[in-house]
N, CA, C and O of each residue as an XYZ file, in Angstrom:
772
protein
N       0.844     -1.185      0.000
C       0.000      0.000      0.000
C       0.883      1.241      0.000
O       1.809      1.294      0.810
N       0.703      2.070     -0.702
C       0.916      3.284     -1.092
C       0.377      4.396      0.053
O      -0.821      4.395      0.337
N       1.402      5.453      0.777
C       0.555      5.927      1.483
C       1.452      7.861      1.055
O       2.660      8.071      0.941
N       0.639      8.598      0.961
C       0.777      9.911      0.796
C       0.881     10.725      1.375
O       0.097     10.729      2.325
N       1.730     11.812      1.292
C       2.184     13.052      2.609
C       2.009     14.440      1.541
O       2.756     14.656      0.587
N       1.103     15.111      1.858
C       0.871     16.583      1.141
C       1.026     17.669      2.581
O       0.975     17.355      3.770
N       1.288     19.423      1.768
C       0.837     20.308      2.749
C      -0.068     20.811      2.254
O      -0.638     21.591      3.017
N      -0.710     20.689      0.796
C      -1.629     21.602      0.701
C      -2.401     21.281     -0.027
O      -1.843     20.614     -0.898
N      -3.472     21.370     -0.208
C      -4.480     20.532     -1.010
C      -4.246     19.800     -2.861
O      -4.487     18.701     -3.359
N      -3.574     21.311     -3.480
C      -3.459     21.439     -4.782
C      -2.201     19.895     -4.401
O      -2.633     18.852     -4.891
N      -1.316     19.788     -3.908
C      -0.235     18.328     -3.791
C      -1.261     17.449     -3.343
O      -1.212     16.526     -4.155
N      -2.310     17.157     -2.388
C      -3.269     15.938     -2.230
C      -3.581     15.583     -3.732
O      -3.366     14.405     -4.018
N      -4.029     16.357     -4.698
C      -4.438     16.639     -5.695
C      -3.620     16.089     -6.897
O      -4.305     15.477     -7.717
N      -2.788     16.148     -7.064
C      -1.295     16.108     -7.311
C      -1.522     14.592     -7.563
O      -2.114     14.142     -8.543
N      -0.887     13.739     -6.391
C      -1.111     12.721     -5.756
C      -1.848     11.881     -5.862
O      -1.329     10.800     -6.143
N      -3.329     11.895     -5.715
C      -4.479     11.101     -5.346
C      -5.015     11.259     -6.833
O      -5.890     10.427     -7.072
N      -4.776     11.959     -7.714
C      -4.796     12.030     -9.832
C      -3.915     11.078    -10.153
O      -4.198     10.235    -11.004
N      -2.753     11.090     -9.525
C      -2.195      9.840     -9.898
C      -2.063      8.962     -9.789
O      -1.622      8.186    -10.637
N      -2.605      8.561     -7.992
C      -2.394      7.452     -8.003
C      -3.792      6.379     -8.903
O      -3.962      5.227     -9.302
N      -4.445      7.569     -8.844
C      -6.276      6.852     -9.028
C      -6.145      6.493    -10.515
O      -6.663      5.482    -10.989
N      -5.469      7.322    -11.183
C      -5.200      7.312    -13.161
C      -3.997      5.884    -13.042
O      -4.199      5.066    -13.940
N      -3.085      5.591    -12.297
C      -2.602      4.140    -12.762
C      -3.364      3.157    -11.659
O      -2.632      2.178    -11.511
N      -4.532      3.038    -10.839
C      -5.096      2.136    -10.244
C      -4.550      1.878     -9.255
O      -4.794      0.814     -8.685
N      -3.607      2.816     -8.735
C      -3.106      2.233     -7.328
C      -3.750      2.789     -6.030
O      -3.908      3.999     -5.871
N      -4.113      1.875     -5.117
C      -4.432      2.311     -3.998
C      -3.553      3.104     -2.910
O      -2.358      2.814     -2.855
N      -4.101      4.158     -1.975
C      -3.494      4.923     -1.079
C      -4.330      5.249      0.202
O      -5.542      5.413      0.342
N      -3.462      5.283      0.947
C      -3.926      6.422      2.433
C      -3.139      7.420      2.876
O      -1.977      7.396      2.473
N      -3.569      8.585      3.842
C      -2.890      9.602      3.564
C      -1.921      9.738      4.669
O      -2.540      9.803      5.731
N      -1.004      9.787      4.788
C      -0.040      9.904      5.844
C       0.193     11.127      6.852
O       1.246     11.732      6.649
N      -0.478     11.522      7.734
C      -0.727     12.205      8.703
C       0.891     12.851      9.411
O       1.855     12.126      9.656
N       0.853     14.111      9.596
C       2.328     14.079     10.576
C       3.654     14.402      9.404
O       4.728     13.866      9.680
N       3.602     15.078      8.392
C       5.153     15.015      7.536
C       4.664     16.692      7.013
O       3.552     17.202      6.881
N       5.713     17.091      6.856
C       5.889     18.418      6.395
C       6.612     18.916      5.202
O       7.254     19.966      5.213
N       6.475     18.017      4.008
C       6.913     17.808      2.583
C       6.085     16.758      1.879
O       5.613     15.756      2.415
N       5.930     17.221      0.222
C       4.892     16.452     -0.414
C       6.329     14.794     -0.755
O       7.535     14.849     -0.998
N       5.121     13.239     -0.555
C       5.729     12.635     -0.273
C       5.360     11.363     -0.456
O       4.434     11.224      0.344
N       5.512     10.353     -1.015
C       5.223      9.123     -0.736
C       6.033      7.689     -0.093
O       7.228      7.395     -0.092
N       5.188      7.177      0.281
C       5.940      5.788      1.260
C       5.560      4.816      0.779
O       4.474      4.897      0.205
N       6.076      3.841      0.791
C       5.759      2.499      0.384
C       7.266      1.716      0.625
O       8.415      2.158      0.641
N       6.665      0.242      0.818
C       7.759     -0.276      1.230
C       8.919     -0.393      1.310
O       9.706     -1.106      0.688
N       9.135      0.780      2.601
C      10.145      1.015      3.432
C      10.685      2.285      2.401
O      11.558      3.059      2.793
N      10.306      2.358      1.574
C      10.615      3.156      0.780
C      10.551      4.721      1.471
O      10.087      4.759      2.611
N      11.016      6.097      0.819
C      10.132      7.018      0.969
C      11.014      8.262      0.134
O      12.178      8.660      0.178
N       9.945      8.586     -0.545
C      10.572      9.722     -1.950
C       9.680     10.879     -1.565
O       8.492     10.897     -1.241
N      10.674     11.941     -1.701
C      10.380     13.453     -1.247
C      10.371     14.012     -2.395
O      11.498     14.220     -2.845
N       9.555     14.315     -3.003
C       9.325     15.627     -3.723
C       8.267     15.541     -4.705
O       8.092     14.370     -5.039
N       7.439     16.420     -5.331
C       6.683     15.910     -6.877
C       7.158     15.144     -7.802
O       6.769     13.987     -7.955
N       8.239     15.819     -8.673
C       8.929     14.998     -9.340
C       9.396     13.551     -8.921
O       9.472     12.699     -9.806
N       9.611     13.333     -8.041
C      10.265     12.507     -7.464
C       9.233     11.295     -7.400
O       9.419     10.093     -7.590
N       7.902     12.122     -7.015
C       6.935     10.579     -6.515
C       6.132     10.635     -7.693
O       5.282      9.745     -7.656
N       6.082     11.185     -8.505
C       5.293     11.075     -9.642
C       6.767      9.990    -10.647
O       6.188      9.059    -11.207
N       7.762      9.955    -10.836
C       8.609      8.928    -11.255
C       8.760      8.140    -11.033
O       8.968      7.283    -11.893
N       8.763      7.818     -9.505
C       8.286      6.567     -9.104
C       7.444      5.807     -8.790
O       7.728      4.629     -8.569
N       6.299      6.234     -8.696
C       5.031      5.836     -9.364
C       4.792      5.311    -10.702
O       4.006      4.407    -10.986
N       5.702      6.100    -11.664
C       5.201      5.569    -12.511
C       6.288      4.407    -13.148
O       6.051      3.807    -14.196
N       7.527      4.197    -12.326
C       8.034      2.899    -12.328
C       7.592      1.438    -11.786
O       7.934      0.336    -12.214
N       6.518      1.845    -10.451
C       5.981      1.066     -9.812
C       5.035      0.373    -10.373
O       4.855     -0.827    -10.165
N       4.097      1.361    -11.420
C       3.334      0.877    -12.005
C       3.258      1.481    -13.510
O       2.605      2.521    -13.602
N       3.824      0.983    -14.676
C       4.189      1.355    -16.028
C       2.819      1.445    -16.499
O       2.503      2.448    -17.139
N       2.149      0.735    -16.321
C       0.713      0.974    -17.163
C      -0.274      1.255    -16.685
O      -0.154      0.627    -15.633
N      -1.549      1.902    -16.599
C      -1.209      2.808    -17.788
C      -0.275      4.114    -17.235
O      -0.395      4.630    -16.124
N       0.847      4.583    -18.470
C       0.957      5.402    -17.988
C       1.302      6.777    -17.855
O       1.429      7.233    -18.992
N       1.584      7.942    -16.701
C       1.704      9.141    -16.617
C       1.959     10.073    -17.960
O       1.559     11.225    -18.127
N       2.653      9.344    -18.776
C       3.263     10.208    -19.980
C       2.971      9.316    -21.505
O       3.645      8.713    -22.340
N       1.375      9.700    -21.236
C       0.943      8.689    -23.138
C       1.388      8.296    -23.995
O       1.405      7.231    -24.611
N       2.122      9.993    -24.106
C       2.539      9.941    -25.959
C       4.488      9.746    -25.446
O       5.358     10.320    -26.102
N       4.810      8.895    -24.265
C       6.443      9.202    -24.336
C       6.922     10.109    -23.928
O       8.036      9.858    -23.468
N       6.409     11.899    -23.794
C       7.328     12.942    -23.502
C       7.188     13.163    -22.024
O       6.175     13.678    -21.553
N       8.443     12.681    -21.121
C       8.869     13.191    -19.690
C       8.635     14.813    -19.520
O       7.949     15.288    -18.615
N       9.332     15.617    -20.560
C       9.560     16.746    -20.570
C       8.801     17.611    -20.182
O       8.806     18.375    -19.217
N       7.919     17.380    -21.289
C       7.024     19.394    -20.731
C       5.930     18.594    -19.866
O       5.355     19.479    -19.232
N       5.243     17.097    -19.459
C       4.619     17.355    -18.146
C       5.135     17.485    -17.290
O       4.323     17.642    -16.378
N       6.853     17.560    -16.691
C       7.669     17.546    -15.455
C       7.471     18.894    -15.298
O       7.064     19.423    -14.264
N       7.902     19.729    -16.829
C       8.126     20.715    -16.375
C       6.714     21.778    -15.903
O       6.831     22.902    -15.416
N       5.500     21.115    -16.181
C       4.423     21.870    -16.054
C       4.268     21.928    -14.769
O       3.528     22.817    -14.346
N       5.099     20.750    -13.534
C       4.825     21.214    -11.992
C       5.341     22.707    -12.405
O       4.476     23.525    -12.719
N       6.492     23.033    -12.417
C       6.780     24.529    -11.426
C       5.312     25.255    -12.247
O       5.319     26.250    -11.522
N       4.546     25.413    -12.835
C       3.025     25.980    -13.306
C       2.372     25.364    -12.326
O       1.749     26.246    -11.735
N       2.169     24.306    -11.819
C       1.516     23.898    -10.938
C       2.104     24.768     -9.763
O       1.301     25.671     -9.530
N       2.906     24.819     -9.158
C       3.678     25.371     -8.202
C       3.257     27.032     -8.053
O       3.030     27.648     -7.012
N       3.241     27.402     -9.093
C       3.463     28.831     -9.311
C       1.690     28.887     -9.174
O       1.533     29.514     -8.127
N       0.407     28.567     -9.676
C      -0.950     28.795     -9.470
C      -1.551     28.024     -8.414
O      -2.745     28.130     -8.136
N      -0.439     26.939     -7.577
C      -1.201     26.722     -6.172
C      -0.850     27.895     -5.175
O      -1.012     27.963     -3.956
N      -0.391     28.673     -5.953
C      -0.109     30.089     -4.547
C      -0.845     30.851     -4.561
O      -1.134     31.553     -3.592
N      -1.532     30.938     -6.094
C      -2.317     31.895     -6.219
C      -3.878     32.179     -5.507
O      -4.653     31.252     -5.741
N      -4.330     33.047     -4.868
C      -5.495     33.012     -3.619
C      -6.372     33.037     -4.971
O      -6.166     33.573     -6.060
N      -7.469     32.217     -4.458
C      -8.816     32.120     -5.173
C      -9.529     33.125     -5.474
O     -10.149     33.047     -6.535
N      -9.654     34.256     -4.725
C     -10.001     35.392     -5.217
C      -9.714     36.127     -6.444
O     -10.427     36.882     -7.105
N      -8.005     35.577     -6.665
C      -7.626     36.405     -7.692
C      -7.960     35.388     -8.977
O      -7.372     34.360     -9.312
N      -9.340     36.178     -9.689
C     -10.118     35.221    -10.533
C      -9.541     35.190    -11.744
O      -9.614     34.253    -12.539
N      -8.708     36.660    -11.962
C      -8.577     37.107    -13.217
C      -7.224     36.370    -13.757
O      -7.202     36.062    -14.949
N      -5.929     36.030    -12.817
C      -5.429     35.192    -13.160
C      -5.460     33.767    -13.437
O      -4.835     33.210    -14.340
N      -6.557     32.987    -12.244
C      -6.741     32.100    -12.547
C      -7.741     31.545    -13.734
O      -7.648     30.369    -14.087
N      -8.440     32.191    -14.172
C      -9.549     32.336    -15.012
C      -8.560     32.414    -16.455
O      -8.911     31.701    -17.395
N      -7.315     33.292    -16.613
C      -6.717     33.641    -18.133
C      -5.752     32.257    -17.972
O      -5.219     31.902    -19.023
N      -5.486     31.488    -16.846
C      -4.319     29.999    -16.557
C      -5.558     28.980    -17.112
O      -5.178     28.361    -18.106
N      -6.782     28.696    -16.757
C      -7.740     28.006    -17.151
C      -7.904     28.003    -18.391
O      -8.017     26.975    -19.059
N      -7.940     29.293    -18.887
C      -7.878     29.438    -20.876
C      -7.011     28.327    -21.556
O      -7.297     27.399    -22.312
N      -5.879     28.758    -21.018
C      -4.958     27.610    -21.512
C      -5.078     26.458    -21.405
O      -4.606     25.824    -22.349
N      -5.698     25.674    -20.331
C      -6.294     24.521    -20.805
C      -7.178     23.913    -21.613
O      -7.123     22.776    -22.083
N      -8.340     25.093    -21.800
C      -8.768     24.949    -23.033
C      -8.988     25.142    -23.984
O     -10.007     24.907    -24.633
N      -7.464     25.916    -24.411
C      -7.203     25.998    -25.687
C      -6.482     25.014    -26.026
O      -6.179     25.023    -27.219
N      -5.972     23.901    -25.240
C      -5.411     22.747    -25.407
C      -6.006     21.561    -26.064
O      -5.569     20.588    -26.678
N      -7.178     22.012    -25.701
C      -8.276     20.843    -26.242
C      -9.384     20.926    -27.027
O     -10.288     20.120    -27.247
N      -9.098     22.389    -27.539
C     -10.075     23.127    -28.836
C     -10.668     22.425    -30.267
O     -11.483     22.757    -31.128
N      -9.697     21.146    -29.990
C      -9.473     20.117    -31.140
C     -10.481     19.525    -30.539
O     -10.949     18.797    -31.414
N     -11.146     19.381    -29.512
C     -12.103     18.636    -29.576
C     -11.826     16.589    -28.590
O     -12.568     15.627    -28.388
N     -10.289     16.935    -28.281
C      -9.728     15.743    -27.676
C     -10.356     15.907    -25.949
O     -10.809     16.859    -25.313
N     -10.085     14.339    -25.605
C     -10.436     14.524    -24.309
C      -9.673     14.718    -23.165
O     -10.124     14.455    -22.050
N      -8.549     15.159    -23.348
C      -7.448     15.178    -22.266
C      -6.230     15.928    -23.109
O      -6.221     15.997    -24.338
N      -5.487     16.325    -22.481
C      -4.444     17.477    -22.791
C      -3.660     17.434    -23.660
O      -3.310     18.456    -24.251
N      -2.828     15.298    -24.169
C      -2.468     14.757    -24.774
C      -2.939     14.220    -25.312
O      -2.285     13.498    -26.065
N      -4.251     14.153    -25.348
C      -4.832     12.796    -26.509
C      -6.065     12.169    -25.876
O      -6.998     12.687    -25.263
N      -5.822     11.001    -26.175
C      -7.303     10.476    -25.583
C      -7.190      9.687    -24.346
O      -8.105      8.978    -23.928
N      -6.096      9.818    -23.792
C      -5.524      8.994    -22.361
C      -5.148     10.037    -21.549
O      -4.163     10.551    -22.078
N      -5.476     10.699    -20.376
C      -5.220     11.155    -19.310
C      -3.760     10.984    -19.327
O      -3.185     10.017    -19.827
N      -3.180     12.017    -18.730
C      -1.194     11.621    -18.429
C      -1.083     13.200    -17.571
O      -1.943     14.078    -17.633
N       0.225     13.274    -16.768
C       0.582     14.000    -16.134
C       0.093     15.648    -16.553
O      -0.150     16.503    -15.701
N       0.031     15.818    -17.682
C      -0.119     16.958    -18.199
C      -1.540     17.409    -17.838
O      -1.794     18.603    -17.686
N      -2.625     16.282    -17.680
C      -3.895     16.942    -17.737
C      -3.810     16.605    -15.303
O      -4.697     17.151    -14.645
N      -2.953     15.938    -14.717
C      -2.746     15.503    -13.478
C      -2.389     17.153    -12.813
O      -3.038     17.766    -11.966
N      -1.166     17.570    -13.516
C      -0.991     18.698    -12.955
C      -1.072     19.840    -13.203
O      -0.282     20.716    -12.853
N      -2.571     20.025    -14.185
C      -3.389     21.198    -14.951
C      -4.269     21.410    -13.900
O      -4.663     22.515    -13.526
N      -4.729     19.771    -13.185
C      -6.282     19.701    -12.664
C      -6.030     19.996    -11.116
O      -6.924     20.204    -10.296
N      -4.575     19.977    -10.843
C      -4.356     19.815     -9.800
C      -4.388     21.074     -9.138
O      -4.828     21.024     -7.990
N      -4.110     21.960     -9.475
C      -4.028     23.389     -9.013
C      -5.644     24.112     -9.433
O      -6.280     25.017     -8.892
N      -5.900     23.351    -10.493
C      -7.371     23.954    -10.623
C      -8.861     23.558    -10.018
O      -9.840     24.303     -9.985
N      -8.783     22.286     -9.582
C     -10.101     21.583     -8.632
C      -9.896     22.268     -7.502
O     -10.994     22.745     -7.218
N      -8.816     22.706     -6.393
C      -9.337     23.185     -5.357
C      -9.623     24.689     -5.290
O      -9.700     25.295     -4.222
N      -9.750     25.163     -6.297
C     -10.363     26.328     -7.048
C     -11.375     26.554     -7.903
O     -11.772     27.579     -8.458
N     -11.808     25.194     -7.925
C     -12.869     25.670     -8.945
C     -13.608     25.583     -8.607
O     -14.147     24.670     -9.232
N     -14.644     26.150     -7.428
C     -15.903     27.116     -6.698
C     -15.725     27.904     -7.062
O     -16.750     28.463     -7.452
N     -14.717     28.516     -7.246
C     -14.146     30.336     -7.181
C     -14.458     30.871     -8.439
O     -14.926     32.010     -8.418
N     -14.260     30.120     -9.948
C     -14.409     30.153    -11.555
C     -15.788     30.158    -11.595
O     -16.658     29.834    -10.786
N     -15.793     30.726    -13.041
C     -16.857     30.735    -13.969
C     -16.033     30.085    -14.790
O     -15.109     30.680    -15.346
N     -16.240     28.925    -14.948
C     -15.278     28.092    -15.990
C     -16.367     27.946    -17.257
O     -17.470     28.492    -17.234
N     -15.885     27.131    -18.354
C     -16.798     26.771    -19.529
C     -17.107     25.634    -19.248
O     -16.480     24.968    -18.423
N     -17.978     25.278    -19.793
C     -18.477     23.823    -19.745
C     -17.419     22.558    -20.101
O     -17.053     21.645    -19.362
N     -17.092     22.815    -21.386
C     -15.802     21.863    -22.117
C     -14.616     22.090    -20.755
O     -13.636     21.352    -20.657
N     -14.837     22.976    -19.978
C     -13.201     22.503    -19.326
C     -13.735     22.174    -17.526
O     -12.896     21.994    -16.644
N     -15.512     22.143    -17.216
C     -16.294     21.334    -16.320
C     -15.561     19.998    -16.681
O     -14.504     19.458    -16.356
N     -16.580     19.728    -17.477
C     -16.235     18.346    -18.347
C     -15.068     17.357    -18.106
O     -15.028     16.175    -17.765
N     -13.773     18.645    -18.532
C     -12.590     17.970    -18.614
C     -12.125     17.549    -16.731
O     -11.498     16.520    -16.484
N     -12.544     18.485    -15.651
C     -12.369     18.084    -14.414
C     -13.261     17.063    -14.166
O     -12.867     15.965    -13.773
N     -14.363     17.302    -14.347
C     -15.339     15.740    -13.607
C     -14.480     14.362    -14.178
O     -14.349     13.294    -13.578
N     -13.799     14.824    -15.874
C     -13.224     13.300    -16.334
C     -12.402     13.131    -15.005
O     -12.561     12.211    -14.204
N     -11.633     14.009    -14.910
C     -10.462     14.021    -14.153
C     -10.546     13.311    -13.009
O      -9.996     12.242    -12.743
N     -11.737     14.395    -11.920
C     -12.130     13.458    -10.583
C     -12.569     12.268    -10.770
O     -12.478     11.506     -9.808
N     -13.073     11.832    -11.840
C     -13.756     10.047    -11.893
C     -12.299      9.568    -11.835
O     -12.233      8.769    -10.901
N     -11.384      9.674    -12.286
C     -10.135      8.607    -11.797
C     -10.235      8.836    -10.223
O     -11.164      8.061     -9.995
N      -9.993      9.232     -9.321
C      -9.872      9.096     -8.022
C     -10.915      8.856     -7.251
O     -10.701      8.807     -6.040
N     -12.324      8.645     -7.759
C     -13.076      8.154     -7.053
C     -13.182      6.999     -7.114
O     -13.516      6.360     -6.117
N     -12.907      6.353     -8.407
C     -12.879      4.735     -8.723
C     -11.724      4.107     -8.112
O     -11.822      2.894     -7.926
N     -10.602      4.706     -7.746
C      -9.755      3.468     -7.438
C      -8.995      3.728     -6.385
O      -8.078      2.946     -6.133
N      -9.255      5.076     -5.409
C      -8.466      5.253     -4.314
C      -8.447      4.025     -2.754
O      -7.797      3.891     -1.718
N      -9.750      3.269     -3.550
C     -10.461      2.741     -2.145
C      -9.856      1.490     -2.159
O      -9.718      0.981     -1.047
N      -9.302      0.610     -3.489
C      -8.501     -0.786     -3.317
C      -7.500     -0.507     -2.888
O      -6.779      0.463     -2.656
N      -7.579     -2.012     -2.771
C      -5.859     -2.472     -2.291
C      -4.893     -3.110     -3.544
O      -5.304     -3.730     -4.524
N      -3.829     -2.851     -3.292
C      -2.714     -3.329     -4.333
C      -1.908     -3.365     -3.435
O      -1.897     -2.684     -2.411
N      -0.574     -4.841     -4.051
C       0.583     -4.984     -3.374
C       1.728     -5.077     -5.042
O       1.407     -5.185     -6.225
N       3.069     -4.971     -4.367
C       3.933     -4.589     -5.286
C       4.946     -5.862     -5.436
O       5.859     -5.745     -4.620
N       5.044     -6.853     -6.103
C       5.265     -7.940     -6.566
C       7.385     -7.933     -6.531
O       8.136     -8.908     -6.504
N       7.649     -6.797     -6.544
C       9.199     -6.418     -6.959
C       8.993     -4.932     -6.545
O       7.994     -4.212     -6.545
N      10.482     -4.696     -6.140
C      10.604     -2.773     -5.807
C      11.051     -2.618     -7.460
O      11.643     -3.311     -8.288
N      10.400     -1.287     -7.415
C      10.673     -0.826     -9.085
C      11.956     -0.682     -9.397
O      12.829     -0.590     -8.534
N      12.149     -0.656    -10.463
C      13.559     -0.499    -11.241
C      13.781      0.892    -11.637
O      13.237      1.489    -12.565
N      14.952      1.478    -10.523
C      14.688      3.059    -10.364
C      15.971      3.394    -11.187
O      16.118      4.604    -11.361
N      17.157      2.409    -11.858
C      18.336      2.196    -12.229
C      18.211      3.197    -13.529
O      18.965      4.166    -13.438
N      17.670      3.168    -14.330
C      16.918      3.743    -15.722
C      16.858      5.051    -15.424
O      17.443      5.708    -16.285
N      16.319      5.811    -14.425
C      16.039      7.281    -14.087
C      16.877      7.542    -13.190
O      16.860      8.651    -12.657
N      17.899      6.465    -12.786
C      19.088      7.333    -11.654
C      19.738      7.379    -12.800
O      19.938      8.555    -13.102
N      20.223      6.529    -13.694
C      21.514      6.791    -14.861
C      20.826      8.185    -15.736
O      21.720      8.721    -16.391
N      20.015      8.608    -15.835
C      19.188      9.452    -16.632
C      19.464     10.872    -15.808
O      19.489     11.948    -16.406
N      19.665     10.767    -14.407
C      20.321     12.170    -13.239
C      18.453     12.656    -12.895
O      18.094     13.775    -12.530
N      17.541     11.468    -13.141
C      16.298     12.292    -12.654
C      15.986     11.764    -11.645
O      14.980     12.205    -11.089
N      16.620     10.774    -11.099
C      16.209     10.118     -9.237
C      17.423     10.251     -8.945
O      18.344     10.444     -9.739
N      17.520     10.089     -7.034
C      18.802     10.242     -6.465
C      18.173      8.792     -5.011
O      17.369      8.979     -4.097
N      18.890      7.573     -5.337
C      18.698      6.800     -4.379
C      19.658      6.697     -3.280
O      20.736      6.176     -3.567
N      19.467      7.114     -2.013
C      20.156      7.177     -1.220
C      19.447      5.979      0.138
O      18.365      5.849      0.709
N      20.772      5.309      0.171
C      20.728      4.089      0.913
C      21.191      4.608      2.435
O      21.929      5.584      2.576
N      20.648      3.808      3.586
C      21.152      3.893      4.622
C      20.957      2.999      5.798
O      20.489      1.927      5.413
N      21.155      3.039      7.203
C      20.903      2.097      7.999
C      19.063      1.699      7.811
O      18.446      0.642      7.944
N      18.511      3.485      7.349
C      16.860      3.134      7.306
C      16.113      2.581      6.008
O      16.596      1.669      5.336
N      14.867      3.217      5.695
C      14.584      3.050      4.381
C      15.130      4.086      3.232
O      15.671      5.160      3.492
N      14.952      3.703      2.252
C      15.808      4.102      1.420
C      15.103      5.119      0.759
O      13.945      5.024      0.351
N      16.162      6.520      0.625
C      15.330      8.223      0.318
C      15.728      8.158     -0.950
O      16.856      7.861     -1.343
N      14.535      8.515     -1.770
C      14.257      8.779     -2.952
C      13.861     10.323     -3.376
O      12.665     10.594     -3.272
N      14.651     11.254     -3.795
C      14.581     12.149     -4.515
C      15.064     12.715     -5.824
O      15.840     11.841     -6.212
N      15.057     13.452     -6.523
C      14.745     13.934     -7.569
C      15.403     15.572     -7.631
O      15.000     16.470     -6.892
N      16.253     15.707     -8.442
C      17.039     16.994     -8.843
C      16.130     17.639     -9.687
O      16.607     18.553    -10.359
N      14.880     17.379     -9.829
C      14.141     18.683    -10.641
C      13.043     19.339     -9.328
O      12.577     20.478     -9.325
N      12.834     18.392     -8.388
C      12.514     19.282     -7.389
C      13.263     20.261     -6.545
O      14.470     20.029     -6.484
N      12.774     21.451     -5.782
C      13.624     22.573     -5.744
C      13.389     22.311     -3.971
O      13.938     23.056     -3.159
């Protein structure tokens, strides 16, 4: 079992999109003061960090559809930068919302295509615990309810992990940092800041 450490809603968010979009089950880990996941004996600090290993843990389906790591990694610091932003301020969040749906003007159902992946995870993530606050459009309603149906369907099973993932691939790559010790073993990530 998969268990999760957020400080602020938009990272619950973060988190609980992903784990629900590859079918893995979670609970939330009470008591930590960095976004975070645990699992056996394991424990990786940062976004980047637990969104990579996640998606080593579980390859299918997964985080990145069409292949590109790139611009959904880099869309956290956007995530980062509009979970600060106070709900009041409509006018920014309202012209950041545009951009999502001008993403999907084509008429697709998700940011990349027709499979959910990180890109539409950490669009939705900064924007569901804000969106009371919007006058959003319908087409980009739509695109959040798709969104929340992954985490209502699958937060509630259980899953166990057959093998620890093969993190060898993304440490030679300089995007994980496995650090061994007398405890469990810290998993982070040089694109988190």
């Amino acid at each position: 079992m998969i268990s999760i450490a957020f400080t602020n809603p938009e990272e619950k968010c973060l988190l609980s999109l992903s784990c629900g979009i590859k079918n893995l089950a979670f609970t939330e880990k009470a008591g930590t003061s960095r976004v975070g996941i645990y699992f056996d004996g394991h424990e990786v600090l940062g976004q980047a960090a637990c969104l990579l290993v996640l998606e080593a843990l579980a390859p299918a389906p997964s985080l990145f559809p069409n292949g590109n790591l790139g611009m959904p990694l880099a869309l956290l610091r956007w995530q980062e930068t509009m979970a600060s932003v106070a709900p009041h301020n409509t006018k920014v969040l309202t012209a950041n919302a545009e951009l999502i749906v001008r993403q999907m003007h084509d008429g697709r159902s998700y940011l990349q295509g027709d499979s959910p992946g990180l890109a539409d995870i950490v669009s939705a993530s900064w924007l569901l615990p804000k969106r009371e606050a919007l006058s959003i459009s319908q087409q980009l309603n739509d695109w959040l309810d798709r969104m929340t149906s992954h985490v209502s369907s699958h937060s509630a099973e259980t899953c166990t992990f057959k093998t620890t993932p093969n993190l060898a691939a993304l440490q030679s790559q300089g995007l994980l940092e496995v650090g061994r010790g007398d405890g469990p073993a810290l998993i982070t990530s040089p694109l988190d800041t």
